[in-house]
Each structure stands twice: as C-alpha cells, then as structure tokens.
Legacy VTK file of the C-alpha trace (Angstrom):
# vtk DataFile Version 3.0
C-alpha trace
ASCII
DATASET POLYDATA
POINTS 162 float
-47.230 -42.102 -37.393
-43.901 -41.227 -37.257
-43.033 -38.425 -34.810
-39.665 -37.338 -35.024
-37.512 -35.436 -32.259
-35.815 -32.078 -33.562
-32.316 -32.938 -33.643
-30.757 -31.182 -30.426
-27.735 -28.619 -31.087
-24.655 -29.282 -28.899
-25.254 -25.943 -27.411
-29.174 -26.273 -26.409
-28.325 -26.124 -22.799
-26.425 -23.613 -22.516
-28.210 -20.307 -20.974
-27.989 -16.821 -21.969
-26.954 -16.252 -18.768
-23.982 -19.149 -18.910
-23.172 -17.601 -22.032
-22.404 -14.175 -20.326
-20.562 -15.782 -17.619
-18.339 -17.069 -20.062
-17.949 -13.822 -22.793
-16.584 -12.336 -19.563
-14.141 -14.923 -18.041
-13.014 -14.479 -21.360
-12.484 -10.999 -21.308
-10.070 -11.360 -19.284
-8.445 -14.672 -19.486
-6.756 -17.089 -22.189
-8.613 -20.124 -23.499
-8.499 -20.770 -27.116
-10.836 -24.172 -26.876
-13.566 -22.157 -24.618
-13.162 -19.336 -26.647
-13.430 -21.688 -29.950
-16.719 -22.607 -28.423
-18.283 -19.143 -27.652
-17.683 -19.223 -31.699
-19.167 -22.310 -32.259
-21.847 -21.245 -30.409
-22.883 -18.030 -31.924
-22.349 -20.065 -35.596
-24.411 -22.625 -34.487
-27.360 -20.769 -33.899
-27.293 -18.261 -36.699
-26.601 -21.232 -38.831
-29.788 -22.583 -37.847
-31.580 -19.096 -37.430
-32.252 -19.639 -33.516
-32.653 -17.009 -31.424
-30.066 -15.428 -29.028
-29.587 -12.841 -27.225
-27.778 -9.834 -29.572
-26.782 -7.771 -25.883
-24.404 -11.129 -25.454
-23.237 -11.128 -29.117
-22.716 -7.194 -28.948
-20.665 -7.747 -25.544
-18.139 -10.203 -27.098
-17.881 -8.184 -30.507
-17.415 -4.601 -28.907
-14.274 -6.477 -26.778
-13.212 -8.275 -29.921
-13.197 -4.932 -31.901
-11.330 -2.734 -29.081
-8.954 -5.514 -28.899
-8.364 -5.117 -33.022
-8.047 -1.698 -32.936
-5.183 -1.735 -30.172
-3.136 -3.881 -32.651
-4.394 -7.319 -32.059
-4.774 -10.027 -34.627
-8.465 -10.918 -34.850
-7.516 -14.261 -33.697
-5.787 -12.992 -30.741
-8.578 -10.642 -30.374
-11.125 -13.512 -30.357
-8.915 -15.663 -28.191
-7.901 -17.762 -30.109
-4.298 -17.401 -30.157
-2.135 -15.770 -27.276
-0.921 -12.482 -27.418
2.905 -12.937 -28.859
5.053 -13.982 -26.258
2.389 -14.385 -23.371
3.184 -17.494 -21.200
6.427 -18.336 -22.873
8.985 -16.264 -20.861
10.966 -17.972 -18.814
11.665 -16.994 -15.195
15.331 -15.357 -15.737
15.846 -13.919 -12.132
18.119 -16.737 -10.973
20.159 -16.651 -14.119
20.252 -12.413 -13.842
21.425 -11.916 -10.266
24.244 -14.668 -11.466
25.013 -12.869 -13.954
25.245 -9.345 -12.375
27.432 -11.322 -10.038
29.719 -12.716 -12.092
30.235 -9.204 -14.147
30.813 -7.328 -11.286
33.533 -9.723 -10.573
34.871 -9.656 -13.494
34.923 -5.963 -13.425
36.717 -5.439 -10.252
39.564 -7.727 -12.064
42.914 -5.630 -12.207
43.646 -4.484 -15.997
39.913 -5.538 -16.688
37.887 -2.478 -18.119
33.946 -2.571 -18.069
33.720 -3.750 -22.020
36.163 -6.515 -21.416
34.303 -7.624 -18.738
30.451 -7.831 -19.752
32.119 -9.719 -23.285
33.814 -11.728 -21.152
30.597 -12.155 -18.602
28.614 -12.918 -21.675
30.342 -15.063 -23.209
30.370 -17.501 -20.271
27.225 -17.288 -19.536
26.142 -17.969 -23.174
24.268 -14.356 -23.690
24.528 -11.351 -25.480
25.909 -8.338 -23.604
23.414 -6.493 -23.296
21.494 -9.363 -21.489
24.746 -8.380 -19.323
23.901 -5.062 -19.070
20.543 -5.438 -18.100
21.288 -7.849 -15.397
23.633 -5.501 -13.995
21.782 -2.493 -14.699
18.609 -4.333 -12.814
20.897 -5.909 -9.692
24.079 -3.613 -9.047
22.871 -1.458 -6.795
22.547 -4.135 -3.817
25.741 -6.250 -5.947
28.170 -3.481 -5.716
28.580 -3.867 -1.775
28.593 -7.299 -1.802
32.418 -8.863 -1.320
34.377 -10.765 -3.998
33.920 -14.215 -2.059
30.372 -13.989 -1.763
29.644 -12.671 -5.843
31.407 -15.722 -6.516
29.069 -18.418 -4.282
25.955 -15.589 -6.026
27.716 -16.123 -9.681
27.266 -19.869 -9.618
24.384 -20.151 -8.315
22.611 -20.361 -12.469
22.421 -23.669 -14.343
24.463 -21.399 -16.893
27.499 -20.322 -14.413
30.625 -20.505 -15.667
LINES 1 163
162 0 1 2 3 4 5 6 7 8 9 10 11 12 13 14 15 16 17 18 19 20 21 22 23 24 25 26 27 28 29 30 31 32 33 34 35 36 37 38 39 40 41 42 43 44 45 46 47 48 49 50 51 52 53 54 55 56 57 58 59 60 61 62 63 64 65 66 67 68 69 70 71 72 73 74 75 76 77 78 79 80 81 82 83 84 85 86 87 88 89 90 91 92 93 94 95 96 97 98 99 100 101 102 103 104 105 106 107 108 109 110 111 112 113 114 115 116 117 118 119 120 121 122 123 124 125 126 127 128 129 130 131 132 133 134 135 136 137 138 139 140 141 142 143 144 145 146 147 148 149 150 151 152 153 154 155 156 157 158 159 160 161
C-alpha cells in the first residue's frame, strides 16, 4: 500500500501571524522580492483552495487600493516597483553650496550682471541655470557674508568645480 505524502506548498510554514508581520513591514517599506512573495503567497493558496485568513488579505488590499487611488501604479502600489525616483537621487549638497559659491563670485565680478553670472556659473559647473538658481536661492543667505577668498576654497570644493 502505497501512502503518499501531500506535496508541501513553499509557503506551509508560514503563520497567519508571520504573514501580518510582513503585510505591515511592507506598508511601510520597499521590497519588491518580499513583496513578490506576499503575492505568491496569497496565489498559492487560492490556487490550491487552502484556507487563509481574509482579515490579512483585506489588510494588504485596502493599502494596495489607497495607494492606487493616490496615483500609484498597481505595481508600485503592490510593491513591486519603487515609487518614480525613490532611492535614485543623488546627494547634491556638496555640489550646491559649490555652486552658490562660485555664483556669488561670479556675481560680485565688476561689469558682471546676475544673468551673466549664473550662465556663466552654469556652464562651468555643467548645469542648467536654474540648478544655479536654486543653489543660490537655497545657500545665499549664510554665502553672501562670506569673503571672496574663502567662496573660492567653498567653490572648489565639488568634483564638478571649475
């Protein structure tokens, strides 16, 4: 007589109350493969008509359909995909007070008139102007009382100084 095992599911062990643990790290934090799993989960099990609990199904859907409605992709919304942009900005501070620096330096210039000098600013740092403007909007008001000599050492401090 042949007894056979049921076949286990890879997600067997894991307990409703895991399972909530994880729906709400996730509510909260990026990670597509966890987040892939939670799926693969839930599929698993209504693929093979096993029980769960619907409170933990209904707590990931209601944050999946609040994120949807406040313009998220649904795979954004599922976690799946980072919000657009998240974790891919780069750290410009460095690179901004440098900049500030270098415009308000180039503003003080004799004959050199605020336009002239955030093109001229931006063009040696390699950005637009209005990267120039913000800098300058965002740093000028400690900048401004700082002496020539000193914007200078502050101007080349950025990989990108002139």
């Amino acid at each position: 007589m042949n007894m056979e095992q049921p076949e286990e599911r890879k997600w067997d062990k894991v307990t409703p109350e895991g399972l909530y643990t994880i729906i709400q790290y996730l509510k909260t934090n990026f990670d597509a493969e966890l987040s892939h799993k939670v799926i693969e989960l839930f599929h698993e099990r209504m693929r093979d008509d096993i029980d769960f609990d619907p409170a933990l199904l209904h707590s990931l859907m209601k944050h999946v359909f609040a994120q949807i409605m406040a313009g998220k992709s649904a795979d954004q919304a599922f976690g799946l995909k980072p919000k657009r942009g998240d974790g891919k900005r780069k750290d410009t501070f460095d690179r901004d007070i440098a900049i500030a620096a270098a415009f308000i330096r180039n503003k003080r210039k004799e004959d050199t008139g605020w336009e002239d000098a955030r093109f001229d600013t931006a063009e040696s740092f390699g950005v637009s102007e209005s990267t120039v403007q913000r800098a300058y909007d965002k740093f000028s008001e400690g900048l401004e009382l700082v002496p020539d000599d000193l914007l200078k050492e502050i101007a080349c401090t950025s990989p990108l100084s002139p």
